[in-house]
C-alpha positions as CSV (number, residue, x, y, z in Angstrom):
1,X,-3.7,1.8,-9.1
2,X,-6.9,3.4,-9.9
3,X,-10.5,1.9,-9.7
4,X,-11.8,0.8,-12.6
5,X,-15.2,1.1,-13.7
6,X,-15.9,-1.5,-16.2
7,X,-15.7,0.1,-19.8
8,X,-12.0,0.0,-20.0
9,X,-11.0,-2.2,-22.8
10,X,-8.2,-4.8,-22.8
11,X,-5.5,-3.8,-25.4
12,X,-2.4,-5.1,-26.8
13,X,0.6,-3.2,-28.9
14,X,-1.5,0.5,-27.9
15,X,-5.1,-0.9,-29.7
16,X,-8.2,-1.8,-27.8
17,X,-9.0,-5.1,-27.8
18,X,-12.9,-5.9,-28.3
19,X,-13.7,-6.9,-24.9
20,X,-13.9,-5.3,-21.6
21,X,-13.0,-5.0,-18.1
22,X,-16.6,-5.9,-17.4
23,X,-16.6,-8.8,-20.1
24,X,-13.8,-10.4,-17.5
25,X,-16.4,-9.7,-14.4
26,X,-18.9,-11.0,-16.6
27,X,-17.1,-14.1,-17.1
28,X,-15.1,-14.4,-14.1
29,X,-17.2,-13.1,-10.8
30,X,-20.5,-13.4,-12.2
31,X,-21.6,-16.4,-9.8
32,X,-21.2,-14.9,-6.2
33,X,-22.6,-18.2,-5.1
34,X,-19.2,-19.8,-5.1
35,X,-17.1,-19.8,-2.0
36,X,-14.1,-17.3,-3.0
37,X,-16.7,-14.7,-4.1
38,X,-19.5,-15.0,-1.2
39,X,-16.4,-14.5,1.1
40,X,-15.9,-11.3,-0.6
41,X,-19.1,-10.6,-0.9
42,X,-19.9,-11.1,3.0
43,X,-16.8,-8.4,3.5
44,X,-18.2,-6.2,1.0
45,X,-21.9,-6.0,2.8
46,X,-19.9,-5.8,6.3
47,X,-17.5,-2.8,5.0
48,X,-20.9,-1.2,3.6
49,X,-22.9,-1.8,7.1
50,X,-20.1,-0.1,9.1
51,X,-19.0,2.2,6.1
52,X,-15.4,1.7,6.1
53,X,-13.2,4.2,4.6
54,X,-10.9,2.3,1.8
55,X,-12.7,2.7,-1.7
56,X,-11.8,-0.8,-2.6
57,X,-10.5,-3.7,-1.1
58,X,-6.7,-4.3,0.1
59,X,-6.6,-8.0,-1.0
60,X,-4.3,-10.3,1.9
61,X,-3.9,-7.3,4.5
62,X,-3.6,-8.2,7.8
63,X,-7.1,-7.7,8.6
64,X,-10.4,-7.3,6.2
65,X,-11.4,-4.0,7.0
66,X,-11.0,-1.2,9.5
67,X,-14.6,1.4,10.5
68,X,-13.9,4.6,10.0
69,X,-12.9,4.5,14.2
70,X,-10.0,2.6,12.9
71,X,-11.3,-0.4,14.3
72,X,-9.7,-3.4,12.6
73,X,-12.2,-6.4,11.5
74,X,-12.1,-9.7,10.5
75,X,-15.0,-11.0,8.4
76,X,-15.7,-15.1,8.2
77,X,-18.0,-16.6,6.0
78,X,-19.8,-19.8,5.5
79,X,-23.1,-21.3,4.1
80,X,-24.8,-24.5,3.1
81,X,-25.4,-24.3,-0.6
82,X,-22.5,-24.7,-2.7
83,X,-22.2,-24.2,-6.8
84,X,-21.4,-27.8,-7.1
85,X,-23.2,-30.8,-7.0
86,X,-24.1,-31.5,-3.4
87,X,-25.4,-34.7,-1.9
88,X,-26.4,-32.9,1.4
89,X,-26.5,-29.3,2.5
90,X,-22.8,-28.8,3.8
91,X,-22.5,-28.1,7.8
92,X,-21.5,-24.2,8.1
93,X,-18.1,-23.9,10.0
94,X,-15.8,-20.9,10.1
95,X,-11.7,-20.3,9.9
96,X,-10.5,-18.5,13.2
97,X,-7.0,-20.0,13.6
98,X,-4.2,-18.2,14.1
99,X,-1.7,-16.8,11.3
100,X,1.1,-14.5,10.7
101,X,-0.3,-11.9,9.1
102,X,1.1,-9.3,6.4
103,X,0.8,-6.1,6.7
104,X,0.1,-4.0,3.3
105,X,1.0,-0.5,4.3
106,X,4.8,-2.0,6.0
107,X,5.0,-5.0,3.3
108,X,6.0,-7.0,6.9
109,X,4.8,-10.2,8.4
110,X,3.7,-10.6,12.1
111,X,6.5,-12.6,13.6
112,X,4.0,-15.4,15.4
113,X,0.6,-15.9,14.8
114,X,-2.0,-13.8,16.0
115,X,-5.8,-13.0,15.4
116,X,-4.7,-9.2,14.2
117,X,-8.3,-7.7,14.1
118,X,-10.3,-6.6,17.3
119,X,-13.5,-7.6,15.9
120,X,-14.8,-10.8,14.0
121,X,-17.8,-9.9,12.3
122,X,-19.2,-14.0,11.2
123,X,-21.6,-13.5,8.3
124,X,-23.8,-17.3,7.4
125,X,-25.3,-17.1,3.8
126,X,-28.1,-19.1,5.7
127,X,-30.5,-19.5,2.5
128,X,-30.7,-23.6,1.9
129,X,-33.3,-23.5,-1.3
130,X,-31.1,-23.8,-4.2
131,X,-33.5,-22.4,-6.7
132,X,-34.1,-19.0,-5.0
133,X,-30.3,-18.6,-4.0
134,X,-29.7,-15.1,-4.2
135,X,-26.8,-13.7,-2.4
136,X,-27.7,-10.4,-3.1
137,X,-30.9,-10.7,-1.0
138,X,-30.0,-9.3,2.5
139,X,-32.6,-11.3,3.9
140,X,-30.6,-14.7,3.0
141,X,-27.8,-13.6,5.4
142,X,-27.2,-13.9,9.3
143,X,-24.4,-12.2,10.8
144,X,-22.7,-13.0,14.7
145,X,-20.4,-10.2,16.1
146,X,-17.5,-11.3,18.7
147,X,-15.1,-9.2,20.3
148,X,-11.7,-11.2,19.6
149,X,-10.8,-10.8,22.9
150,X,-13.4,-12.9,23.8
151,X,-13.2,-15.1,20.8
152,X,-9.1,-15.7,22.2
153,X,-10.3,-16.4,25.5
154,X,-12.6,-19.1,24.9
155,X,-11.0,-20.6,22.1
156,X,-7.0,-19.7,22.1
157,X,-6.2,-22.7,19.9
158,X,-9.5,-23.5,18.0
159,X,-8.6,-23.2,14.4
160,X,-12.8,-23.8,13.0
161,X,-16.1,-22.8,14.9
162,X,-18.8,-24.8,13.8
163,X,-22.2,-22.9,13.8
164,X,-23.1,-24.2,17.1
165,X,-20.1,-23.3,19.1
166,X,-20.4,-19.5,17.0
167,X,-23.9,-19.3,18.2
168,X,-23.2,-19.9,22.2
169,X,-20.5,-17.7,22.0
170,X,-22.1,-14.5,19.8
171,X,-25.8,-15.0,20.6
172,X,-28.7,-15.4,18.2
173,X,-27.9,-13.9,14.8
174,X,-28.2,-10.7,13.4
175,X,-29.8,-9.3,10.5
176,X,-28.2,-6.7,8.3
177,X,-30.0,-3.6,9.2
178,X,-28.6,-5.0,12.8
179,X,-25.1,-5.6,11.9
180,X,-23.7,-1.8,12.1
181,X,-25.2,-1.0,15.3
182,X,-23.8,-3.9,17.1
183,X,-20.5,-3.5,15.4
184,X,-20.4,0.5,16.9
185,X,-21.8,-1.2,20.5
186,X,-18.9,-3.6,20.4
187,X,-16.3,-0.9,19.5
188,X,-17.3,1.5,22.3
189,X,-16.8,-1.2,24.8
190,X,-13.5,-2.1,23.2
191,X,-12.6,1.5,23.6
192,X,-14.2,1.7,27.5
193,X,-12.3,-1.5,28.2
194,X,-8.8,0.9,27.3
């Protein structure tokens, strides 16, 4: 399937329609506030930072991205504003449970559950002022890199970290311009520890 670019009407019986592909973005992934979308967005600035190789994403694979090492990673996100109505800031937490996993390029499911990636890259939309929200500034996000190795052996069962628990384990958070750097650290110890 080939990557669209935006200007591609919608059409029906071989005539364009008068709306677009980027009418539907418009209207459909416009607010990258919401939860689905900053998740996407948080693998979209990590796949940038370590400049993975795939040109879009592979929606459900058994991992979120590989570097161009080949090194699989899993990106988590969380944050404390959402696009509803919130009494209180919500209490960042993060999924790290085990699944079984489906792999896109073998259409095949891992046969127990596993944490498939060697990396978890955590990335906290940490902005809490509603009216300057803007996922889009860099300077909103943190990001905590862990080594799932390490991530299995203190927590083999845990399905959610909460942001305490993340931060003794990964250390104090990084910024963006970090993110890459520790990401290649982490990887050549992975490969050292071969």
């Amino acid at each position: 399937m080939s990557t669209l670019t935006g200007d591609e009407p919608f059409h029906a019986d071989g005539q364009p329609l008068p709306f677009t592909v980027a009418d539907f973005w418009r209207w459909g992934v416009a607010n990258l506030a919401g939860n689905a979308l900053r998740g996407l967005v948080a693998e979209f600035l990590v796949a940038r930072a370590v400049q993975a190789p795939d040109a879009t994403r592979v929606e459900w694979d058994a991992v979120d991205l590989r570097t161009p090492q080949g090194t699989a990673i899993e990106v988590k996100c969380s944050g404390y504003i959402q696009t509803w109505v919130q009494a209180a800031l919500s209490r960042p937490s993060f999924d790290v449970a085990q699944k079984r996993s489906w792999h896109a390029a073998t259409n095949i499911y891992s046969a127990t559950p596993t944490r498939p990636a060697s990396i978890y890259v955590f990335a906290l939309h940490h902005h809490q002022d509603r009216p300057t929200l803007d996922v889009r500034d860099l300077t909103q996000w943190s990001f905590f890199v862990v080594a799932t190795r390490r991530l299995n052996e203190a927590f083999p069962t845990t399905k959610r970290l909460a942001l305490g628990t993340l931060q003794a384990l990964a250390g104090p958070p990084l910024g963006y311009a970090q993110l890459a750097e520790r990401v290649r650290d982490l990887e050549l110890q992975l490969l050292q520890d071969v």
